[in-house]
C-alpha positions in Angstrom: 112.2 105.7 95.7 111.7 103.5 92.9 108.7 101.4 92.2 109.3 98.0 92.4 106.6 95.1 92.3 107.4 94.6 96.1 107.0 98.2 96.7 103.4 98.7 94.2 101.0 96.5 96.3 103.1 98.1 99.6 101.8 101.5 98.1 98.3 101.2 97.7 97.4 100.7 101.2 99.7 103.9 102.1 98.3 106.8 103.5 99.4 110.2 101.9 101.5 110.8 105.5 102.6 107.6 105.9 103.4 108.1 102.1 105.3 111.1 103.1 106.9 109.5 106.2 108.1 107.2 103.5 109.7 109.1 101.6 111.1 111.7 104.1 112.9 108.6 105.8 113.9 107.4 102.7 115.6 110.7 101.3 117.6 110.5 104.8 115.6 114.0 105.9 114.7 114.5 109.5 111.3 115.9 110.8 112.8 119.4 111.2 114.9 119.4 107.7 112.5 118.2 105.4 109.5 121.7 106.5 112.6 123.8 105.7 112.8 122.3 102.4 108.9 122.7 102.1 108.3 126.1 103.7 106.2 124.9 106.5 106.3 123.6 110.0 107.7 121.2 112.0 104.3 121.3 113.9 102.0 120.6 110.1 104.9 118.1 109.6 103.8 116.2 112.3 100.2 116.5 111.6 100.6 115.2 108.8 102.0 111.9 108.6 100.2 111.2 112.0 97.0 111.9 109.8 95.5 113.9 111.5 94.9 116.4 108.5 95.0 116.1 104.8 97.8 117.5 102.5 96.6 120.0 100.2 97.5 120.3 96.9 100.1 122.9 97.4 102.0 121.0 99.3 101.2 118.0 98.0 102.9 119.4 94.7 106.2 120.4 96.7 105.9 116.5 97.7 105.9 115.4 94.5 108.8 117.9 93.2 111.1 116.9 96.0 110.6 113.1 96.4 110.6 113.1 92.5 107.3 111.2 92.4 103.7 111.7 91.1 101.5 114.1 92.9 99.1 111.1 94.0 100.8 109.5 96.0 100.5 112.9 98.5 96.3 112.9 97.9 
């Protein structure tokens, strides 16, 4: 996803699982593809960019790897 000057202010008010909801979407990966490619679950998945818990940094650095973006945007 690149950031344009429609997408910056769009970005800020973001939160890191909507962020990741974002991005998923964007990359075309469905809910049950994209814990494959992160070694999770469909289940913390879920959790997550309902945010109803926070994504650690781990993760959060797998984020950033796969969506090619920096690490906080996922924090």
């Amino acid at each position: 996803m690149i950031d344009t000057n429609l997408y910056k202010p769009i970005c800020t008010t973001l939160t890191p699982g909507d962020a990741m909801r974002a991005y998923r979407e964007n990359f075309g990966l469905s809910p049950t593809e994209l814990p494959q490619k992160l070694g999770t679950t469909g289940e913390t998945i879920v959790q997550l960019e309902c945010n109803q818990c926070d994504i650690n940094q781990e993760l959060a650095q797998k984020l950033s790897a796969l969506f090619e973006v920096p690490i906080e945007r996922f924090l």
